[in-house]
N, CA, C and O atoms as a MOPAC input file, in Angstrom:
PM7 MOZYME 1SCF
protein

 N    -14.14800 1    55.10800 1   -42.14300 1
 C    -14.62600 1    56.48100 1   -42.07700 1
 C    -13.69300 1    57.30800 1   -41.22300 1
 O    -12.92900 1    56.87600 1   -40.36000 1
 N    -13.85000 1    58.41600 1   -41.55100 1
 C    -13.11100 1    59.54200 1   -40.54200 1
 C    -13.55700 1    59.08100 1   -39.38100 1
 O    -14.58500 1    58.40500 1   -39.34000 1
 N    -12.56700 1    59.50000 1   -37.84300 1
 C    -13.07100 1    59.81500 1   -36.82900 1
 C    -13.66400 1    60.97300 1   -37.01300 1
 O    -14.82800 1    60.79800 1   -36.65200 1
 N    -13.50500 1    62.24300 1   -37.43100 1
 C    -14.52700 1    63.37300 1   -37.35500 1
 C    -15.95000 1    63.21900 1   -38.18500 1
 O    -16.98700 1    63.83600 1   -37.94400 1
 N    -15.81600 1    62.61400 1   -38.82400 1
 C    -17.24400 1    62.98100 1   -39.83000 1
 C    -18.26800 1    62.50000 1   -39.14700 1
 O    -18.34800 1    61.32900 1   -38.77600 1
 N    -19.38300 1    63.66100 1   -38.87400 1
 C    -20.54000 1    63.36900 1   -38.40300 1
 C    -21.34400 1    62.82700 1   -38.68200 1
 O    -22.39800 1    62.88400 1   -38.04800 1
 N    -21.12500 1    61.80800 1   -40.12600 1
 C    -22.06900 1    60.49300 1   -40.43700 1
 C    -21.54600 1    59.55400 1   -39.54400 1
 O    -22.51300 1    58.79600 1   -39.62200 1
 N    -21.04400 1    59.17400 1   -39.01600 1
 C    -19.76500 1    57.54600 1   -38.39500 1
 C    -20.78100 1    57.60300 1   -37.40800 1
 O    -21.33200 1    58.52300 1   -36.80400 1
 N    -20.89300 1    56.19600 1   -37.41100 1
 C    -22.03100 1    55.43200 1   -36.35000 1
 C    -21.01200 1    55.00000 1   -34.50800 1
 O    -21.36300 1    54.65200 1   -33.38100 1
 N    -19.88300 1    55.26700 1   -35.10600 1
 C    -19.32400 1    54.51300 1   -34.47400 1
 C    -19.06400 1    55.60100 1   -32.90700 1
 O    -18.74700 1    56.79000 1   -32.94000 1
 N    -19.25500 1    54.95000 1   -31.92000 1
 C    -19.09400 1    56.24900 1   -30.61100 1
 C    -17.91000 1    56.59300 1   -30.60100 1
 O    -16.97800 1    56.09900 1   -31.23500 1
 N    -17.90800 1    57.63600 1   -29.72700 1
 C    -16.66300 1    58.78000 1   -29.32100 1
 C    -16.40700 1    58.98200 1   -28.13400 1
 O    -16.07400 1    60.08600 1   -27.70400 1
 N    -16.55100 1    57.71000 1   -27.28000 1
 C    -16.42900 1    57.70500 1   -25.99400 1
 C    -14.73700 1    57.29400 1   -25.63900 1
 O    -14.01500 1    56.55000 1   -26.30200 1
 N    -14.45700 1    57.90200 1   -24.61500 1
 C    -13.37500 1    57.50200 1   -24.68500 1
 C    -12.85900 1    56.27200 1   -23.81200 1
 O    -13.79700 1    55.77200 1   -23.19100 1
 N    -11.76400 1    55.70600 1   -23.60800 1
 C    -11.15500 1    53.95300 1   -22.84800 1
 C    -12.09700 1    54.33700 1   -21.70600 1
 O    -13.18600 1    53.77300 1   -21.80600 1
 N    -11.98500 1    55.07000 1   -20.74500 1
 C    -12.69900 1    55.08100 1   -19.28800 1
 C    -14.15600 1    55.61100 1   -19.50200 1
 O    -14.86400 1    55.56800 1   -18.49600 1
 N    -14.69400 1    56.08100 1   -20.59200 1
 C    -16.30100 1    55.75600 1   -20.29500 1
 C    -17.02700 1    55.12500 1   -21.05500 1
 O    -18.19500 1    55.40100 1   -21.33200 1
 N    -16.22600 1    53.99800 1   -21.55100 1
 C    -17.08200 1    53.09100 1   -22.21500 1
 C    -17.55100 1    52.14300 1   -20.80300 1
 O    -17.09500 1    52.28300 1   -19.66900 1
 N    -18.58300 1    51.16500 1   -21.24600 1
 C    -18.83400 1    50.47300 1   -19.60600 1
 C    -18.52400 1    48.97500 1   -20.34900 1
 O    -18.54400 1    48.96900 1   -21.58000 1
 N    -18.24800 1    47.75500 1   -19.66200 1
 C    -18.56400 1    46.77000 1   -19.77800 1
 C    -19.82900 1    45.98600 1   -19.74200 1
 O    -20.53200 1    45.75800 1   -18.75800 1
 N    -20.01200 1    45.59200 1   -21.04100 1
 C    -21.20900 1    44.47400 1   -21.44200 1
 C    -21.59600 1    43.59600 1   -20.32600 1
 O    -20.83300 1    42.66600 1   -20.06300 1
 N    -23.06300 1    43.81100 1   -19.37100 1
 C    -23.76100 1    42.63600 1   -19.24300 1
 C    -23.34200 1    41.13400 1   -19.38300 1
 O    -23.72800 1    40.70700 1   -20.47100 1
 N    -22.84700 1    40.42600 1   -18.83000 1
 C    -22.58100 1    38.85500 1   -19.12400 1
 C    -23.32400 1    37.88400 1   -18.53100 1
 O    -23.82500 1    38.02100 1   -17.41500 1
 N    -23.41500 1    37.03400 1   -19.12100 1
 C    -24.85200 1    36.00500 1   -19.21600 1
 C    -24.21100 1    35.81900 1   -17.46200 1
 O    -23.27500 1    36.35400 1   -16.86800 1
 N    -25.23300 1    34.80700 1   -17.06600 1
 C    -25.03500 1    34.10400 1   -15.36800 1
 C    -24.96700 1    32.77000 1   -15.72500 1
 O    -25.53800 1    32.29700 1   -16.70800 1
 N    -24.31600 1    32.18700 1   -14.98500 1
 C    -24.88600 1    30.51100 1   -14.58300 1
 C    -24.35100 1    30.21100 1   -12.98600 1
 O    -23.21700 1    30.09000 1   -12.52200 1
 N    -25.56400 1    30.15400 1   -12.43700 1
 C    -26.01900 1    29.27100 1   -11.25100 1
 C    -24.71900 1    28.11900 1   -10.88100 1
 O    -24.35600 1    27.09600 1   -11.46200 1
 N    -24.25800 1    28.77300 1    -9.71500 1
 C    -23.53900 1    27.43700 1    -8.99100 1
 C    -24.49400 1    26.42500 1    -8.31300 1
 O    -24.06900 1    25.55100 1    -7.55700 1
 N    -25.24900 1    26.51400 1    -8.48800 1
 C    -26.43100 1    25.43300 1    -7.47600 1
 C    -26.30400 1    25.67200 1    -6.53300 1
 O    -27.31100 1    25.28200 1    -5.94300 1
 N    -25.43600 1    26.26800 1    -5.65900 1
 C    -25.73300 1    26.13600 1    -4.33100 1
 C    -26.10300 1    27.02600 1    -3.45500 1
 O    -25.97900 1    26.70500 1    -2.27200 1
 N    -26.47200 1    27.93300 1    -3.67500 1
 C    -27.70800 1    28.71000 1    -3.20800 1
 C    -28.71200 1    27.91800 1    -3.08800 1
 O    -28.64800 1    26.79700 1    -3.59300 1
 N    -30.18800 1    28.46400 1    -2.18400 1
 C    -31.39100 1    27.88400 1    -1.80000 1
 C    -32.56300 1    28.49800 1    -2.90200 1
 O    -33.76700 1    28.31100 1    -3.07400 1
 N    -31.75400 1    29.13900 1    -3.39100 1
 C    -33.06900 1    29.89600 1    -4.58200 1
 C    -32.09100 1    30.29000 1    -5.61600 1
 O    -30.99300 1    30.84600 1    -5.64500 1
 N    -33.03000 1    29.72000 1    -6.55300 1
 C    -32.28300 1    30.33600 1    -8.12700 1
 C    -33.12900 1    30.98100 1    -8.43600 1
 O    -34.29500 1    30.81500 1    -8.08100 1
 N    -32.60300 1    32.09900 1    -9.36900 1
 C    -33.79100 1    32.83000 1   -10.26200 1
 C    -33.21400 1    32.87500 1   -11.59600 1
 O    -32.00500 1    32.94500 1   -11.81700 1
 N    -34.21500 1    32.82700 1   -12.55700 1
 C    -33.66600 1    32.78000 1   -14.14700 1
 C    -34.06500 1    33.45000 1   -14.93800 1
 O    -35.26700 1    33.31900 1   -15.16900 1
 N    -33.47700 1    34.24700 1   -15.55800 1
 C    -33.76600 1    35.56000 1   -16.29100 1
 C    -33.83800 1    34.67300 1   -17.88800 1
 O    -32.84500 1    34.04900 1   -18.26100 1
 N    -35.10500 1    34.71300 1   -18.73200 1
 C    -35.35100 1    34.02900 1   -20.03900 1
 C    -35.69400 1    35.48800 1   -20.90900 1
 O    -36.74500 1    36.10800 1   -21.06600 1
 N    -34.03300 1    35.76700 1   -21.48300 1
 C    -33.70700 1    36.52700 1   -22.49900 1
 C    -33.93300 1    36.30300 1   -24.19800 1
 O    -34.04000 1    35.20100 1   -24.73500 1
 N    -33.96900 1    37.38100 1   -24.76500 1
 C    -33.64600 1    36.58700 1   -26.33200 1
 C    -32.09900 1    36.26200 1   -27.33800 1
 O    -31.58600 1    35.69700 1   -28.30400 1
 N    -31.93500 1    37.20500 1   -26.09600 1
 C    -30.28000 1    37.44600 1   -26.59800 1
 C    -29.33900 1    38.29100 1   -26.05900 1
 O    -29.86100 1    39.34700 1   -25.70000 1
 N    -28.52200 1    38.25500 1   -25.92400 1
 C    -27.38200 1    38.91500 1   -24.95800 1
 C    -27.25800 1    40.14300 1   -25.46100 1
 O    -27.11800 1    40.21200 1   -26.68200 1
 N    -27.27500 1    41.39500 1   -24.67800 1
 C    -27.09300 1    42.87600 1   -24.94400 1
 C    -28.25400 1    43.57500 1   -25.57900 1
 O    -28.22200 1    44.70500 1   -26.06600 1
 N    -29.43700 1    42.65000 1   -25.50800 1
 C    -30.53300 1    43.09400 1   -25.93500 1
 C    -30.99700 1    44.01700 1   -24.54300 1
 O    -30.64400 1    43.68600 1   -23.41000 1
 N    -32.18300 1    45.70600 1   -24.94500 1
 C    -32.13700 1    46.48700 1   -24.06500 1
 C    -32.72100 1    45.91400 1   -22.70100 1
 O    -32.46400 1    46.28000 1   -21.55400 1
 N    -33.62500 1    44.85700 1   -23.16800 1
 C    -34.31600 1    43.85900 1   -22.09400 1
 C    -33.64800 1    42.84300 1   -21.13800 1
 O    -34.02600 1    42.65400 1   -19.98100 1
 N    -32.68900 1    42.25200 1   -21.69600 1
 C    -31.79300 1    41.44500 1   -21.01600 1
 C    -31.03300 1    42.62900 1   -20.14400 1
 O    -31.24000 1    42.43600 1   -18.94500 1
 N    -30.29700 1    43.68000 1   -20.36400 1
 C    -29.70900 1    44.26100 1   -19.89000 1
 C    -30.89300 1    45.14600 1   -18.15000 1
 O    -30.71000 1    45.31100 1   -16.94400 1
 N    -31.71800 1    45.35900 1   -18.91700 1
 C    -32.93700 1    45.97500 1   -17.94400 1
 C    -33.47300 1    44.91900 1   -16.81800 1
 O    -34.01100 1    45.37300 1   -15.80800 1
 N    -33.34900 1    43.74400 1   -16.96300 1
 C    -33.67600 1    42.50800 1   -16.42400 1
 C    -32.85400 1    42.42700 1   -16.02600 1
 O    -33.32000 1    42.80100 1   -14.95000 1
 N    -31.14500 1    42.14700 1   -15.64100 1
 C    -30.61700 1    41.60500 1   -14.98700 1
 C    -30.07300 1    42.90100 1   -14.44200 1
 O    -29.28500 1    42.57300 1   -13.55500 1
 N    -30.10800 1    44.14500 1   -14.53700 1
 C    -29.46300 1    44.88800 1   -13.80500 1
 C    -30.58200 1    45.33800 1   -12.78100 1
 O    -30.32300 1    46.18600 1   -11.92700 1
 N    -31.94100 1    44.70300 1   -12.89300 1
 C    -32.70300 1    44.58400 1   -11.58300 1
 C    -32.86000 1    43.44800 1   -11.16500 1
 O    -33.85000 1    43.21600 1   -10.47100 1
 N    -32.24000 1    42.76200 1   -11.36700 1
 C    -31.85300 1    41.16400 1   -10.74800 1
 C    -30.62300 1    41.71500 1    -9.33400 1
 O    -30.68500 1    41.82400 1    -8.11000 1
 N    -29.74500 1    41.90400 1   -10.24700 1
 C    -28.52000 1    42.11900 1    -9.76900 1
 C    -28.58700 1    42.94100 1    -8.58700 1
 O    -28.16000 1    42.67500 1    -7.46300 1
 N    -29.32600 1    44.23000 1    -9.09400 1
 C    -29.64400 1    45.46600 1    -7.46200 1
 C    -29.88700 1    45.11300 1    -7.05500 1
 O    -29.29400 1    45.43000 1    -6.02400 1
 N    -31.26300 1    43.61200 1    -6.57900 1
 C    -31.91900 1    43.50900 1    -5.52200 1
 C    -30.70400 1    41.70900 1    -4.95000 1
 O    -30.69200 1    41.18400 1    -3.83600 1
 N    -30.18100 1    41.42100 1    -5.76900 1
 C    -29.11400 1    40.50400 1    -5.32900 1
 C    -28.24000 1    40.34600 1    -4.21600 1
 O    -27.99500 1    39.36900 1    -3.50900 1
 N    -27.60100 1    42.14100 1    -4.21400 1
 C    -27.11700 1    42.64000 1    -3.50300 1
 C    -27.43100 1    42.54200 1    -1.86200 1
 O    -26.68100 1    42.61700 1    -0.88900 1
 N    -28.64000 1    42.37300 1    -1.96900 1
 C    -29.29800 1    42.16400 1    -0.49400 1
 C    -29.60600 1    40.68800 1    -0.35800 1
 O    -30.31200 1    40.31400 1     0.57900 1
 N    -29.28000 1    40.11200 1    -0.94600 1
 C    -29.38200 1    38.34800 1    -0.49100 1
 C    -28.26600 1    37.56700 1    -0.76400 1
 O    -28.38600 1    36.42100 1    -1.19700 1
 N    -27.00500 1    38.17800 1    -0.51200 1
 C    -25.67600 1    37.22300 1    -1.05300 1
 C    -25.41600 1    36.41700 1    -0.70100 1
 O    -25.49400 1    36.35100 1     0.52600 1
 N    -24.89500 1    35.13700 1    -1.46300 1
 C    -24.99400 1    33.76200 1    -1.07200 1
 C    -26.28900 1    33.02800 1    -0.87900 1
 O    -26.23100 1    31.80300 1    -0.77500 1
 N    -27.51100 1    33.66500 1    -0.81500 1
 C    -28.71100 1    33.21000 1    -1.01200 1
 C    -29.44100 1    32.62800 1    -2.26900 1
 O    -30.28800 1    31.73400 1    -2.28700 1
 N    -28.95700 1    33.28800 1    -3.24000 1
 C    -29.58700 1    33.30600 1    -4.67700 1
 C    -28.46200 1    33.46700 1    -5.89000 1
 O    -27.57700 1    34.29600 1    -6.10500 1
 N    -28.99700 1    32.08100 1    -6.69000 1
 C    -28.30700 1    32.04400 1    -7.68000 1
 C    -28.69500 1    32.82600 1    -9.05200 1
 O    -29.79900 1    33.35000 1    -8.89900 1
 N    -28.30600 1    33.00900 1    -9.98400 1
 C    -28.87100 1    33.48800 1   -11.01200 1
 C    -28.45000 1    33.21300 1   -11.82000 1
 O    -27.24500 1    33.15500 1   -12.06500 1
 N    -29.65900 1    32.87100 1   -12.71900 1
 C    -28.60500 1    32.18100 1   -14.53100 1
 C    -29.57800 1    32.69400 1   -15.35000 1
 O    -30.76100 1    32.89000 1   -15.07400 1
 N    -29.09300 1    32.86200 1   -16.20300 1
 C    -29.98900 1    33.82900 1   -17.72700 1
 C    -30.01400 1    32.06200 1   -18.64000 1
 O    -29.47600 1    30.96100 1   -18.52300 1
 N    -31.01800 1    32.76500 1   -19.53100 1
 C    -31.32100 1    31.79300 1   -20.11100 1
 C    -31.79300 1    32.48300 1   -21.62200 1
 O    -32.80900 1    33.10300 1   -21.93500 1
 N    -30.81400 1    32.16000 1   -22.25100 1
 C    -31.03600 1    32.77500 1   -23.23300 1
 C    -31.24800 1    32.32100 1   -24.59100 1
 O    -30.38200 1    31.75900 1   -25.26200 1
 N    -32.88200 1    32.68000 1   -25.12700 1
 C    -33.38600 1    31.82200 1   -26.55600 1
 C    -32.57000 1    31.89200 1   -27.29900 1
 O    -32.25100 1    30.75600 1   -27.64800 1
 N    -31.88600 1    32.79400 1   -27.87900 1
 C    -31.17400 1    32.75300 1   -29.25700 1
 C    -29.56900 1    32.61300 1   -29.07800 1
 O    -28.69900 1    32.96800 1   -29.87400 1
 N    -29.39700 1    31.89600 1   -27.60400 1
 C    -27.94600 1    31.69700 1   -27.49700 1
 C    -27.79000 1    30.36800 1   -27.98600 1
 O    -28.35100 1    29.98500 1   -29.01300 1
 N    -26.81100 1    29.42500 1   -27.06500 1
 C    -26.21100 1    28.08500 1   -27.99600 1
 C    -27.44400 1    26.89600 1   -27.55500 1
 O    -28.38200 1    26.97100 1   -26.76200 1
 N    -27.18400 1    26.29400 1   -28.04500 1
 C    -28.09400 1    24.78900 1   -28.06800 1
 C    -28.31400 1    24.33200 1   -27.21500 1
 O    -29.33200 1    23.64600 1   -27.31000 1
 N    -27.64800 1    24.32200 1   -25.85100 1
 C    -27.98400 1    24.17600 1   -24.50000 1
 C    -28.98400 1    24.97200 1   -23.96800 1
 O    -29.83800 1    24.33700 1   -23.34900 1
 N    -29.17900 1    26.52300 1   -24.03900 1
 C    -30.04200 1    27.13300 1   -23.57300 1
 C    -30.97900 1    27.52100 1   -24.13400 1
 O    -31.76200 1    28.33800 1   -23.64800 1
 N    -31.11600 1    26.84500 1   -25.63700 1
 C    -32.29000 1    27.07600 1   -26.40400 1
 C    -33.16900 1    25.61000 1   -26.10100 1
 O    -34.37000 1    25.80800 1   -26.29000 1
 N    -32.87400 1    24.24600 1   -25.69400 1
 C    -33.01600 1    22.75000 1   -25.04100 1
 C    -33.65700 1    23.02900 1   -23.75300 1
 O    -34.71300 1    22.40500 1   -23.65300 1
 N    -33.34100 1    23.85500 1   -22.58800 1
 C    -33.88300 1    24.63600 1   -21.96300 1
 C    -34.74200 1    25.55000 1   -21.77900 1
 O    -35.82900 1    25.55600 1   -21.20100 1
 N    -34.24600 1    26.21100 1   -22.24400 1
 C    -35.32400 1    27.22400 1   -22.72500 1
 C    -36.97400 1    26.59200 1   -23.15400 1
 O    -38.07400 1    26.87300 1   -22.67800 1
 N    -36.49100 1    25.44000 1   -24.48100 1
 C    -38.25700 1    24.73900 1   -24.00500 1
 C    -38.55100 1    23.34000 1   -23.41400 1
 O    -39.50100 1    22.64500 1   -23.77600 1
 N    -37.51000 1    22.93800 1   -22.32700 1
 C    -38.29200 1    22.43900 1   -21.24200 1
 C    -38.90900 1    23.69500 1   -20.34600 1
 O    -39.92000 1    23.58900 1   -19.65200 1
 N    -38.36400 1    24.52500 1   -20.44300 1
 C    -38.87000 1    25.28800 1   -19.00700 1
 C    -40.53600 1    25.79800 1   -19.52100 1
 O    -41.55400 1    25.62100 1   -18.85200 1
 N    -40.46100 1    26.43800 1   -20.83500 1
 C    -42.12200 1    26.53000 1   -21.61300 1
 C    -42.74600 1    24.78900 1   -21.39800 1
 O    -43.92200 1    24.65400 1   -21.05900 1
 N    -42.28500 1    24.13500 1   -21.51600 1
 C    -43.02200 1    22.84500 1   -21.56600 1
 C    -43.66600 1    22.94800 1   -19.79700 1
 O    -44.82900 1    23.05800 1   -19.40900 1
 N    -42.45000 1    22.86200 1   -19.05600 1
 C    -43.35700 1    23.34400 1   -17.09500 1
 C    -44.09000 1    23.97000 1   -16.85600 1
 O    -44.78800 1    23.85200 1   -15.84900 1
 N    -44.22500 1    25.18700 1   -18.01300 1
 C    -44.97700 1    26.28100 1   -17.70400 1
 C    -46.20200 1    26.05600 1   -18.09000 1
 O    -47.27000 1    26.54300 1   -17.71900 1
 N    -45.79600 1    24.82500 1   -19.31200 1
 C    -47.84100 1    24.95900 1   -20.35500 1
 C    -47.67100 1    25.68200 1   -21.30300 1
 O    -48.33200 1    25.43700 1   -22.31200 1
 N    -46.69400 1    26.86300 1   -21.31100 1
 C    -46.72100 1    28.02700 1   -22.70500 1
 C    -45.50700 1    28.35400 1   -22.80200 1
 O    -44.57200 1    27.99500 1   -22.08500 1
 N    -45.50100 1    29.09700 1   -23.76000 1
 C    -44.66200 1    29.61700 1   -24.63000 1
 C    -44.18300 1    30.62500 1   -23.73900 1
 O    -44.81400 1    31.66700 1   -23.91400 1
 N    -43.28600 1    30.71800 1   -22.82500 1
 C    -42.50200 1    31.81500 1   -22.12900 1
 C    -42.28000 1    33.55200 1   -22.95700 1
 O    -41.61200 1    33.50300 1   -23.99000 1
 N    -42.65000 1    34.56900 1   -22.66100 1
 C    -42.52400 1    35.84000 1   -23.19400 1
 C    -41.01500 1    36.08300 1   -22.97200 1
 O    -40.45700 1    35.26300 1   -22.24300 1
 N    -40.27900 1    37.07100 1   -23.48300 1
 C    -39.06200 1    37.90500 1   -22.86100 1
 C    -39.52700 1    39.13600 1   -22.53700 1
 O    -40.34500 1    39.74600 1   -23.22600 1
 N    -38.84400 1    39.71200 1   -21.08400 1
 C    -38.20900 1    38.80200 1   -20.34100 1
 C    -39.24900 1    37.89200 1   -19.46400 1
 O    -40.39100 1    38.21200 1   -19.13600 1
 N    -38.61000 1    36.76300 1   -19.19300 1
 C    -39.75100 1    35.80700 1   -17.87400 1
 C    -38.39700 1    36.18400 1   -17.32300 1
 O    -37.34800 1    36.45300 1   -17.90700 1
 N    -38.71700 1    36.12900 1   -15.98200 1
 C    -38.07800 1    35.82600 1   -14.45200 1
 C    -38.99000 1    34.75400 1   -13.65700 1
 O    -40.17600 1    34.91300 1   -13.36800 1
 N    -38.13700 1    33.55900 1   -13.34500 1
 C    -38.37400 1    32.43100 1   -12.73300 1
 C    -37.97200 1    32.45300 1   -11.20800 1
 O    -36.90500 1    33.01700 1   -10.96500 1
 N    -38.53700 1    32.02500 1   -10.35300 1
 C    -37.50700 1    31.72500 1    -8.89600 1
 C    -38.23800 1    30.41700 1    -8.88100 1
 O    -39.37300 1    30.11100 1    -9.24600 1
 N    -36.88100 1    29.48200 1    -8.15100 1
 C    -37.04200 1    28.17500 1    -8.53700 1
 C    -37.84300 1    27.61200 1    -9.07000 1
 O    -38.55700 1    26.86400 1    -8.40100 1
 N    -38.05600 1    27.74100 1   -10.50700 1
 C    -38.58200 1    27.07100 1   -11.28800 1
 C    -39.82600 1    27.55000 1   -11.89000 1
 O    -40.22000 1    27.23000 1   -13.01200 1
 N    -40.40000 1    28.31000 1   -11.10300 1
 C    -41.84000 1    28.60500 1   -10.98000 1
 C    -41.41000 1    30.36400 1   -11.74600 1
 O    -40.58700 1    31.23100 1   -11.45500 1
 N    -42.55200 1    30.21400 1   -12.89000 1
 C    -42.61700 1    31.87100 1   -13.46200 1
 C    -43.57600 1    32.84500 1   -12.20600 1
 O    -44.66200 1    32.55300 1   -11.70500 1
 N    -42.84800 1    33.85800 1   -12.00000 1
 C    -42.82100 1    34.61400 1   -11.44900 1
 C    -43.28300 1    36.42400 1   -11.63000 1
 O    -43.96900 1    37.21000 1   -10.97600 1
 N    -42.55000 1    36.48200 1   -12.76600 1
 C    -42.83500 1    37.76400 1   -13.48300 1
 C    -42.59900 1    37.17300 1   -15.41100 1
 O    -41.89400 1    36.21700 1   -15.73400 1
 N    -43.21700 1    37.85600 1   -16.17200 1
 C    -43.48600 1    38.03000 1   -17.60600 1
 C    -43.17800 1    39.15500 1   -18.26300 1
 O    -43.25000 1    39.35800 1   -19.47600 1
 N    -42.66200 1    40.22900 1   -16.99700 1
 C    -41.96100 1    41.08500 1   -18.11800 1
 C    -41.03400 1    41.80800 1   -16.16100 1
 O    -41.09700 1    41.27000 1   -15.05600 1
 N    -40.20400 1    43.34300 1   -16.64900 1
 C    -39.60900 1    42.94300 1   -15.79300 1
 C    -39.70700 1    43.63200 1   -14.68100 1
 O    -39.71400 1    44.82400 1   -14.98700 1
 N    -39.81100 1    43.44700 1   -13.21500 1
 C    -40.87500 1    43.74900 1   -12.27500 1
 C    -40.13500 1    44.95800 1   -11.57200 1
 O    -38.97700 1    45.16100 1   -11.93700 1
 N    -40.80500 1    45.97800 1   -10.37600 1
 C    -40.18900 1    46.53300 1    -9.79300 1
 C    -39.57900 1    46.12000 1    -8.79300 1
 O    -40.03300 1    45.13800 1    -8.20500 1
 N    -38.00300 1    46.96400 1    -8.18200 1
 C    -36.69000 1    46.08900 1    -7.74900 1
 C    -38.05000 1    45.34200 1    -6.27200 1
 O    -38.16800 1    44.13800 1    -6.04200 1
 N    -38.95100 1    46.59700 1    -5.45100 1
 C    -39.34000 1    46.28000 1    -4.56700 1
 C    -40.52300 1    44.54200 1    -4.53700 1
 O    -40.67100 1    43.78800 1    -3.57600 1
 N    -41.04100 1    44.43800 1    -5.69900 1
 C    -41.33900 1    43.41200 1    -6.19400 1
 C    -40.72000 1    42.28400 1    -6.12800 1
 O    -41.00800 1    41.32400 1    -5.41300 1
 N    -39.75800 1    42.40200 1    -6.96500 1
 C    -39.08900 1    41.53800 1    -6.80100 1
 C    -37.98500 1    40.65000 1    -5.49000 1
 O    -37.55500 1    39.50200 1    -5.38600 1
 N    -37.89700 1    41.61200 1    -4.86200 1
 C    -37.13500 1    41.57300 1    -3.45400 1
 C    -38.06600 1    40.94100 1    -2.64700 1
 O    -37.70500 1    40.17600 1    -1.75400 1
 N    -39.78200 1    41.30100 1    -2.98300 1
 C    -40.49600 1    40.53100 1    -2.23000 1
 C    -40.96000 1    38.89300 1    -2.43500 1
 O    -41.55800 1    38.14400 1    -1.66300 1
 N    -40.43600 1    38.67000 1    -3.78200 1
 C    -40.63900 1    37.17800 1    -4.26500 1
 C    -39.86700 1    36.67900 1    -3.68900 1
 O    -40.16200 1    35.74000 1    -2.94900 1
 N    -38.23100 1    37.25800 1    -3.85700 1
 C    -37.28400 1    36.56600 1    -3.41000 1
 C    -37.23800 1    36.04300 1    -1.89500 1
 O    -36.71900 1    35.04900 1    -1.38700 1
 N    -38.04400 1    37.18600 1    -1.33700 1
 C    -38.25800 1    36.49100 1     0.31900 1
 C    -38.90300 1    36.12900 1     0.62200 1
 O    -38.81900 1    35.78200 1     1.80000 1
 N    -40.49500 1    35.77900 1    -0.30700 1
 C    -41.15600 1    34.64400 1    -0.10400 1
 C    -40.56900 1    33.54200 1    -0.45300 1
 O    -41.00800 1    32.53800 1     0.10800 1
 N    -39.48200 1    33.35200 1    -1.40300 1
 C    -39.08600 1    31.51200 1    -1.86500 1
 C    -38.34200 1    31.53400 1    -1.25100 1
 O    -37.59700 1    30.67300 1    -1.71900 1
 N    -37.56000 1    32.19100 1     0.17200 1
 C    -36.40400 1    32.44700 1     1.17500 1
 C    -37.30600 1    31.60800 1     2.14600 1
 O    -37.14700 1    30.56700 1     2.78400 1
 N    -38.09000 1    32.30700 1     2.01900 1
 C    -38.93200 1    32.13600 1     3.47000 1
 C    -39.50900 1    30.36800 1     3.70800 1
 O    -39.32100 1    29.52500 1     4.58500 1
 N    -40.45000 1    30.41600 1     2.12200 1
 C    -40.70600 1    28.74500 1     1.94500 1
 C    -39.71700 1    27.86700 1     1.82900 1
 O    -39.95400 1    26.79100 1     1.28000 1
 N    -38.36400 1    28.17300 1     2.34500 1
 C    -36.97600 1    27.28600 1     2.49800 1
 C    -36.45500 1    27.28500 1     3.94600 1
 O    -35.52000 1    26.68800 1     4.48000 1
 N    -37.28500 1    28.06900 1     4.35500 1
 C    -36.66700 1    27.85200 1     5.77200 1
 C    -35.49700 1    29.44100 1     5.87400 1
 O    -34.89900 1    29.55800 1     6.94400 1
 N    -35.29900 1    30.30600 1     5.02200 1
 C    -33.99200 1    30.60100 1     5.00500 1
 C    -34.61200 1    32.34900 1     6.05600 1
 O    -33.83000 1    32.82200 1     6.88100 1
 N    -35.86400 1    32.96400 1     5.83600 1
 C    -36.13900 1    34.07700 1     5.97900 1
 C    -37.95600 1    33.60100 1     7.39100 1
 O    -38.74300 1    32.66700 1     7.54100 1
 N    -37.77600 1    34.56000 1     7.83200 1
 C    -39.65900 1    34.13100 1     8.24300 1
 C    -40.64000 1    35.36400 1     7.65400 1
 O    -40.19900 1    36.34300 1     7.05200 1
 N    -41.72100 1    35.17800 1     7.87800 1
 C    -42.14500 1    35.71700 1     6.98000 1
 C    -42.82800 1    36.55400 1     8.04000 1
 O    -43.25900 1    35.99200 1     9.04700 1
 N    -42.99200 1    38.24100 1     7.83400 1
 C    -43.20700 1    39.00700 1     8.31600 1
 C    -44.42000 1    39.33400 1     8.46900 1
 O    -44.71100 1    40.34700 1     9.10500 1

């Protein structure tokens, strides 16, 4: 199609305001708390909404918390996953779940202040934070 024709789906943004895509996580283990974002698929508006309030409240616990997405309709590893972690749970996990270690946490995706407060309760039950 033309670049001008006002049917073209295609954007008109130019090299410096396009943004870079969201990319999945995986957990170095060694943090004291993981949290796991259970997506359906990468660049979906939910995955993206989920981890970019993962990520803000991250910011305030660095080196504390790991984060790995987990994503149903990605490769065979994280779909194998994906239902052990429904099997821990008893059910069928919604998108998005957010996990901190292990344990579901939120079922869809929470506010940043919410969430900042889970994270420093499973800080806290580690020894890492006290609890206020």
């Amino acid at each position: 199609m033309d670049e001008n024709n006002e049917n073209s789906c295609e954007t008109r943004l130019s090299a410096d305001e396009k943004y870079d895509p969201i990319q999945p996580r995986r957990a170095s283990g060694k943090a004291p708390v993981l949290v796991e974002i259970i997506c359906e698929r990468v660049h979906c508006v939910l995955y993206d909404f989920a981890i970019n309030t993962v990520d803000m409240i991250a910011e305030k616990f660095e080196g504390l918390i790991d984060i790995r997405t987990v994503i149903r309709q990605g490769d065979e590893k994280d779909a194998k996953y994906f239902l052990t972690l429904c099997e821990k749970a008893g059910k069928m996990l919604t998108v998005p779940t957010i996990l901190i270690n292990g344990k579901v946490i939120f079922s869809t995706v929470p506010h940043p202040t919410e969430l900042e407060k889970a994270i420093e309760d499973a800080l806290a039950q580690k020894g890492f934070l006290r609890k206020q």
